[in-house]
VMD Tcl script that draws the C-alpha trace (Angstrom):
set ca {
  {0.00 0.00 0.00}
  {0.98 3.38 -0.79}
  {0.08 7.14 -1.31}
  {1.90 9.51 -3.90}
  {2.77 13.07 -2.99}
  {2.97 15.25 -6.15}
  {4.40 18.41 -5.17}
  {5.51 21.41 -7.77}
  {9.36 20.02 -6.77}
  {8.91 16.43 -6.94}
  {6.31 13.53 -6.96}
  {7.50 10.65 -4.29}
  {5.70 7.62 -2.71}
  {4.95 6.96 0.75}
  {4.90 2.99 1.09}
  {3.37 1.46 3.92}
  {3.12 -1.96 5.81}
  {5.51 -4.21 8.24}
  {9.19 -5.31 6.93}
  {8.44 -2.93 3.68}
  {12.17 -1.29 4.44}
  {13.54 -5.06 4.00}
  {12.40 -4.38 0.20}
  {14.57 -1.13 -0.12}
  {16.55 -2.44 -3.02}
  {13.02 -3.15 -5.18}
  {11.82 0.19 -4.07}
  {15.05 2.25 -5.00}
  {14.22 1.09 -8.66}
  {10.94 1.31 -8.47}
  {11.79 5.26 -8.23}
  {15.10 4.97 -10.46}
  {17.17 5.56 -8.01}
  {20.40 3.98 -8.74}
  {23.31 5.40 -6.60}
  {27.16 3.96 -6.81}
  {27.28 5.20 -3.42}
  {24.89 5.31 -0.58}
  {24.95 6.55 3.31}
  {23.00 4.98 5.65}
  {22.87 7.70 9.04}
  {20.55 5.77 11.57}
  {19.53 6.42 15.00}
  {21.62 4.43 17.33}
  {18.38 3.67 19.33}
  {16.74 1.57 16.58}
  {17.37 -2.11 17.38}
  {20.65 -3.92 15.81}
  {18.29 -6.16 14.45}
  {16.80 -3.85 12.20}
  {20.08 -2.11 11.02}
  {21.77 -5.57 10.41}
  {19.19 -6.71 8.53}
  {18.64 -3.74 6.28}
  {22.51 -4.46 5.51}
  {22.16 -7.47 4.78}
  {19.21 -6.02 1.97}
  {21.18 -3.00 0.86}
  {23.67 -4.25 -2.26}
  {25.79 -1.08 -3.74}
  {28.86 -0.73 -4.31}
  {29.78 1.78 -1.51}
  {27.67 1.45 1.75}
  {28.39 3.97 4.20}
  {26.80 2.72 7.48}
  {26.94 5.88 10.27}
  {25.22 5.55 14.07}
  {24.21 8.65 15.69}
  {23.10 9.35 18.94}
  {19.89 11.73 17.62}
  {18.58 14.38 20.11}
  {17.09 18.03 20.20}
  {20.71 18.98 21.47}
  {22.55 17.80 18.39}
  {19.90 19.32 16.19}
  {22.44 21.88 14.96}
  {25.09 22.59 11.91}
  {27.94 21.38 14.04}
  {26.26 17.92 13.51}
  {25.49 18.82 9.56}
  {29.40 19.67 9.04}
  {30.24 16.40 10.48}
  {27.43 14.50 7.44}
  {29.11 17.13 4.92}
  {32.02 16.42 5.48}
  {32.17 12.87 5.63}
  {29.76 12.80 2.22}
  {32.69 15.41 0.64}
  {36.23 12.85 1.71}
  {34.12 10.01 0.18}
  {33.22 11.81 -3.04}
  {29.97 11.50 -3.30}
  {27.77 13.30 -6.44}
  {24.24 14.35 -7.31}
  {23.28 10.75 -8.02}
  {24.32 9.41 -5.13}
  {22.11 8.77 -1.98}
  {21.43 9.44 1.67}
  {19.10 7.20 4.07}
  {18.42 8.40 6.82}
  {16.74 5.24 9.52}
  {15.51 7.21 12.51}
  {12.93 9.83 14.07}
  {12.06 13.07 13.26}
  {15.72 14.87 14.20}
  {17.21 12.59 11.82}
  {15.55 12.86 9.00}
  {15.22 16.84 9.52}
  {19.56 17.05 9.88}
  {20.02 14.10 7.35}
  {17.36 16.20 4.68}
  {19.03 19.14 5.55}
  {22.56 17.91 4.60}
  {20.96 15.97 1.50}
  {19.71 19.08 0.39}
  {22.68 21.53 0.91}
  {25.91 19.25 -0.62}
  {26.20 19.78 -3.91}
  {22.35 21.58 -4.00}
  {20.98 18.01 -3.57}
  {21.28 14.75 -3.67}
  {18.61 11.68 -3.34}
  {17.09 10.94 0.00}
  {15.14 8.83 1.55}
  {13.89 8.73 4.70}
  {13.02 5.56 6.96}
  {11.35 7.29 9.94}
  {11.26 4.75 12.98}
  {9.20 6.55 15.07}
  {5.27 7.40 15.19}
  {5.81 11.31 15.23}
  {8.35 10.41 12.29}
  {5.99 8.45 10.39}
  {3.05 11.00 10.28}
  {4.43 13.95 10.44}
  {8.08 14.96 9.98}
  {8.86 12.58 7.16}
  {6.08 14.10 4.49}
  {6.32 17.48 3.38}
  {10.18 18.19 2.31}
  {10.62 20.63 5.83}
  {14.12 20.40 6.70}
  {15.50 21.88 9.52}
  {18.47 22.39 12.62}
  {18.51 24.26 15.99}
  {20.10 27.74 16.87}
  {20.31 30.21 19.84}
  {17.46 31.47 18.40}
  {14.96 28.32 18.32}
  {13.84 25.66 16.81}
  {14.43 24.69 13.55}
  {15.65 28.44 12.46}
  {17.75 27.10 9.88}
  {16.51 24.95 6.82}
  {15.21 24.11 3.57}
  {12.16 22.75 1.43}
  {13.76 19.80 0.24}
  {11.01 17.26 -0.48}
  {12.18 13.14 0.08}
  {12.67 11.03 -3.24}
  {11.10 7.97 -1.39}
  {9.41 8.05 2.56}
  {8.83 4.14 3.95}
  {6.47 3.70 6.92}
  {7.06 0.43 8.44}
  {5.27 -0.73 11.67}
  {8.00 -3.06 12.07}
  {9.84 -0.08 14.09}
  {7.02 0.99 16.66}
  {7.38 -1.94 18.53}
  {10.31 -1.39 20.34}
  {9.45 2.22 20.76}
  {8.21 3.64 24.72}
  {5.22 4.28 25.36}
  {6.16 7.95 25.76}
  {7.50 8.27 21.89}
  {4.01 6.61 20.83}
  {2.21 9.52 22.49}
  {4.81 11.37 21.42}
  {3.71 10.75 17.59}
  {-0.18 10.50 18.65}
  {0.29 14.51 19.18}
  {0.98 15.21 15.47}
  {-2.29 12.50 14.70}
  {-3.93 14.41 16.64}
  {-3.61 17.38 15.06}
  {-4.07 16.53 11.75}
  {-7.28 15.55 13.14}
  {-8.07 18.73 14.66}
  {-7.73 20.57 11.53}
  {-9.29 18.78 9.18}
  {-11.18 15.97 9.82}
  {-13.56 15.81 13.04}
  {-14.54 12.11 12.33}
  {-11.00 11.05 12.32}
  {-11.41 13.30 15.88}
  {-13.80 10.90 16.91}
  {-12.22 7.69 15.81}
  {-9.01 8.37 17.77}
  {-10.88 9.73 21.14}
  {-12.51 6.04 20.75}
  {-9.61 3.99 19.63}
  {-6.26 5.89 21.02}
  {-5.60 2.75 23.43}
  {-5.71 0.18 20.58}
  {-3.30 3.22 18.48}
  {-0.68 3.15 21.82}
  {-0.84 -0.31 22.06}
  {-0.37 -1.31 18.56}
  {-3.30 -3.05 17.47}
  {-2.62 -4.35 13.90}
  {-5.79 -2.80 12.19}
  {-6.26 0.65 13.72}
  {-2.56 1.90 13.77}
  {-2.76 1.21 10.19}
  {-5.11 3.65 10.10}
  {-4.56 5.99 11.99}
  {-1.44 6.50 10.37}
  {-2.44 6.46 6.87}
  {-5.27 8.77 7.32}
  {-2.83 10.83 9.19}
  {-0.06 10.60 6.25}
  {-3.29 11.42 3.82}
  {-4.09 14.73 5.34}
  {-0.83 16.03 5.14}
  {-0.21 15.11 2.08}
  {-3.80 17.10 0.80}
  {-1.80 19.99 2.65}
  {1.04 19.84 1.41}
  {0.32 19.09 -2.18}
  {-1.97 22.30 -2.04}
  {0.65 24.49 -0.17}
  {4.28 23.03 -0.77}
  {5.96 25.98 0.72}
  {3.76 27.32 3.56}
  {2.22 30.71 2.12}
  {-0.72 29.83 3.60}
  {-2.81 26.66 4.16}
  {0.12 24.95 5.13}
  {0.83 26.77 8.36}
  {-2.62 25.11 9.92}
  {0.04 22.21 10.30}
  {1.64 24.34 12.89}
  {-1.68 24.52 15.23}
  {-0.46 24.30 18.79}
  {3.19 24.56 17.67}
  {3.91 28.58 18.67}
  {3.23 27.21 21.86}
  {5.36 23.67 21.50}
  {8.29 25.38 20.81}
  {8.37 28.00 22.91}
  {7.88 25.33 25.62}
  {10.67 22.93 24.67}
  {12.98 26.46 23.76}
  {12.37 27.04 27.47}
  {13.84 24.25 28.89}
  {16.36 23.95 26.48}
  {15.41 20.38 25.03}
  {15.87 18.47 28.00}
  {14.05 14.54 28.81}
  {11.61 16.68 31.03}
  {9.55 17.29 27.61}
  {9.88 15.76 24.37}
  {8.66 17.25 21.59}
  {5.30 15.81 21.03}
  {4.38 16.31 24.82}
  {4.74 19.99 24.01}
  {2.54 19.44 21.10}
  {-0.63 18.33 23.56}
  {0.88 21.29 25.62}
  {0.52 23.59 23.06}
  {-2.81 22.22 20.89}
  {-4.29 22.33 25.08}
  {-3.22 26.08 25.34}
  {-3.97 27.00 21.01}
  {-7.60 25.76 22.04}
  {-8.11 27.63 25.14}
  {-6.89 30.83 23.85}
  {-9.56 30.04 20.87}
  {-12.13 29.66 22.93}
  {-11.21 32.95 24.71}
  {-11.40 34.04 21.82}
  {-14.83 33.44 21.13}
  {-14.16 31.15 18.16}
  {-14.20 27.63 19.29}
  {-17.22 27.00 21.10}
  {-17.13 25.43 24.92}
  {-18.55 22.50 24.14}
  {-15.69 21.27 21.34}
  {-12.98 22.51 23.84}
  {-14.64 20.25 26.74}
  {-14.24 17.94 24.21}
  {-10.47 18.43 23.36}
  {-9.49 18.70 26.90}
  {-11.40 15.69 27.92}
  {-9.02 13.38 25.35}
  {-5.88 15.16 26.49}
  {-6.56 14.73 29.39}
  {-6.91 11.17 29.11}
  {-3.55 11.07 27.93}
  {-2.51 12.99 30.81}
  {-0.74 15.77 29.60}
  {-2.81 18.46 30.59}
  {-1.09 20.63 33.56}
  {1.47 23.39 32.14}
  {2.31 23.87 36.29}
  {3.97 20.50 36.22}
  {6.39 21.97 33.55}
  {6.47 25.40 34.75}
  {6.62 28.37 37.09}
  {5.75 31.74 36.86}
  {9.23 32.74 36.64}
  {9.18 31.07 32.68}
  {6.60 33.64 31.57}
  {8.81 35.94 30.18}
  {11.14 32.95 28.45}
  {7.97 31.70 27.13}
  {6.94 34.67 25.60}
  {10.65 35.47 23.98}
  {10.55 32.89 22.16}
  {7.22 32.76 21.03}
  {8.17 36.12 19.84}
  {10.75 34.90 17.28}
  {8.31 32.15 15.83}
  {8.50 31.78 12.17}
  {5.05 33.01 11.76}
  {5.26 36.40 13.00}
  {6.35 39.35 10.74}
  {5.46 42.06 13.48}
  {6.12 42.39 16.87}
  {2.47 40.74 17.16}
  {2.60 37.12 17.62}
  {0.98 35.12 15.20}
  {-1.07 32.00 15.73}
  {-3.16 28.72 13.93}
  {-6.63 29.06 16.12}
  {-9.71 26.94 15.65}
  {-13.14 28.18 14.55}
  {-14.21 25.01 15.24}
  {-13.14 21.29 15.38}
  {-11.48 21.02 11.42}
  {-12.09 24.47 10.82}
  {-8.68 26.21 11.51}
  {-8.03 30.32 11.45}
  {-5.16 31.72 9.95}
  {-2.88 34.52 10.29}
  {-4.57 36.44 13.76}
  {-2.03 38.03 15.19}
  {-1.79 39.02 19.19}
  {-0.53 41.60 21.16}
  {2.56 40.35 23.75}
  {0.86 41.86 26.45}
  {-2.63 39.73 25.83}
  {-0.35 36.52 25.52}
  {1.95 36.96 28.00}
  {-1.37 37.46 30.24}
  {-3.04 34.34 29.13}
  {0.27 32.03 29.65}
  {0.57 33.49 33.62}
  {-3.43 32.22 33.50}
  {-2.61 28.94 32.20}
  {0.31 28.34 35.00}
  {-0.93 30.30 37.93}
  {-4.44 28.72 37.86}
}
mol new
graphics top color blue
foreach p $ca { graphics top sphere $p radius 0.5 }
foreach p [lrange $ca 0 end-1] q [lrange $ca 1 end] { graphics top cylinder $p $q radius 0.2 }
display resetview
């Protein structure tokens, strides 16, 4: 099974199902992609299993196998030089390939380099974890950290070939899986209230891994982006409903400086929690569909912004919300909700009313 992303840059597929990345060799030329070299940069926390079987799969002339510790804290271009440079002593051209076998930080840093040596060369990206797999891996974003943020410096750089394989979410934490169940959740929340529905009923069975309804869940996660993404490659406009909750997110994982203590999708429920208060403050989303969304978070029990923070964070909070992306004022810009798949674009805030409504959220 598999979906095809046509974008203005490139058309790729997504292919589904369990041990699809032990067919990597069919499914290079299937796409015609036919490297002399290839460099394999995987997330030392994916089972040796896995790697040494993809090895085992991957016939080229020149493998390149490369382990990396992955984490928000080597998110940066110290870690890019290091891929750049090692791609440069080995020679490698435009023809030539990078796989990248891990999360969402490595296959925004792997993309990144892919995308910057020699203005490009093929990439495809085996994300092995749930966030990964809906979210990160479709839509060509690329992307390292700064003193500034998250994910200041980047590209559009869209994947020749993405492959989802269940095969990796088993040995994954509970924690990562509700990790990626943030970004599901989204997607649901911005376009699709039945797909709402399905995962406030079925979110165990998605955690625990039931055969039939992570399948879907993650397809008909994959599927929305992809309708977004196709329509708005390089975020002008529709595109940036994909960052509901996510002026929040970052600020919050900016402000403790991407430590355990918050992972990046538990500062996506954070931050859809807070995106859908302030909404319904607002006087756009209506009680009843916010009882709803804070019912299901908290279910998942991610719900209390005290546990993470004290007043004295306000200010941080706020700083960096300030330097999101979105904003081209001193206003702060955010993705609201009119309603449950109805998202609002481009309302921008005063610091003062924000700053006011984060001290609400952590003093009450």
């Amino acid at each position: 099974m598999k979906l095809l992303v046509k974008t203005k840059e490139k058309k790729y597929p997504i292919y589904f199902g369990a041990n699809s990345y032990l067919k990597i060799k069919k499914i290079l030329n299937e796409n015609n992609i036919k490297p002399k070299k290839t460099m394999v940069i995987y997330d030392k926390k994916v089972p040796k299993k896995i790697i040494s079987k993809f090895k085992a799969k991957l016939i080229n002339n020149e493998n390149i196998f490369i382990g990396i510790k992955f984490n928000e804290k080597i998110k940066n271009l110290n870690t890019v030089k290091k891929i750049l440079d090692t791609l440069g002593k080995n020679n490698f051209n435009r023809n030539d390939c990078v796989i990248s076998i891990g999360g969402g930080i490595a296959g925004d840093i792997c993309s990144f380099a892919s995308s910057v040596y020699k203005r490009g060369l093929k990439f495809v990206n085996i994300p092995s974890t749930l966030l990964s797999q809906v979210d990160s891996s479709i839509g060509g974003k690329t992307g390292v950290n700064n003193f500034l943020g998250k994910n200041m410096i980047g590209t559009f750089y869209q994947p020749n070939v993405v492959i989802n394989d269940t095969i990796f979410l088993k040995s994954l934490p509970k924690r990562e899986m509700i990790c990626g169940y943030a970004e599901i959740l989204k997607h649901s929340l911005i376009s699709n209230k039945n797909f709402f529905i399905f995962l406030k009923n079925n979110f165990k069975d998605i955690l625990n891994l039931k055969p039939q309804i992570i399948k879907k869940a993650i397809f008909n996660s994959c599927k929305i982006k992809k309708g977004i993404v196709e329509k708005d490659e390089k975020e002008r406009n529709l595109r940036k409903t994909l960052n509901y909750g996510h002026t929040f997110a970052h600020a919050f994982e900016s402000t403790l400086g991407y430590t355990n203590k918050l992972n990046h999708g538990e500062a996506v429920l954070l931050g859809i929690l807070a995106a859908s208060k302030f909404s319904n403050e607002e006087n756009l989303l209506s009680k009843n569909e916010l009882e709803l969304i804070e019912k299901h978070i908290s279910e998942l029990k991610y719900n209390n912004l005290k546990f993470y923070f004290k007043k004295r964070n306000v200010d941080t909070i706020l700083k960096f919300m300030k330097r999101d992306k979105k904003n081209n004022s001193k206003d702060i810009n955010l993705i609201l909700l009119q309603k449950i798949a109805k998202p609002v674009l481009n309302n921008t805030y005063s610091q003062f009313k924000i700053k006011k409504f984060i001290s609400s959220l952590i003093n009450n």
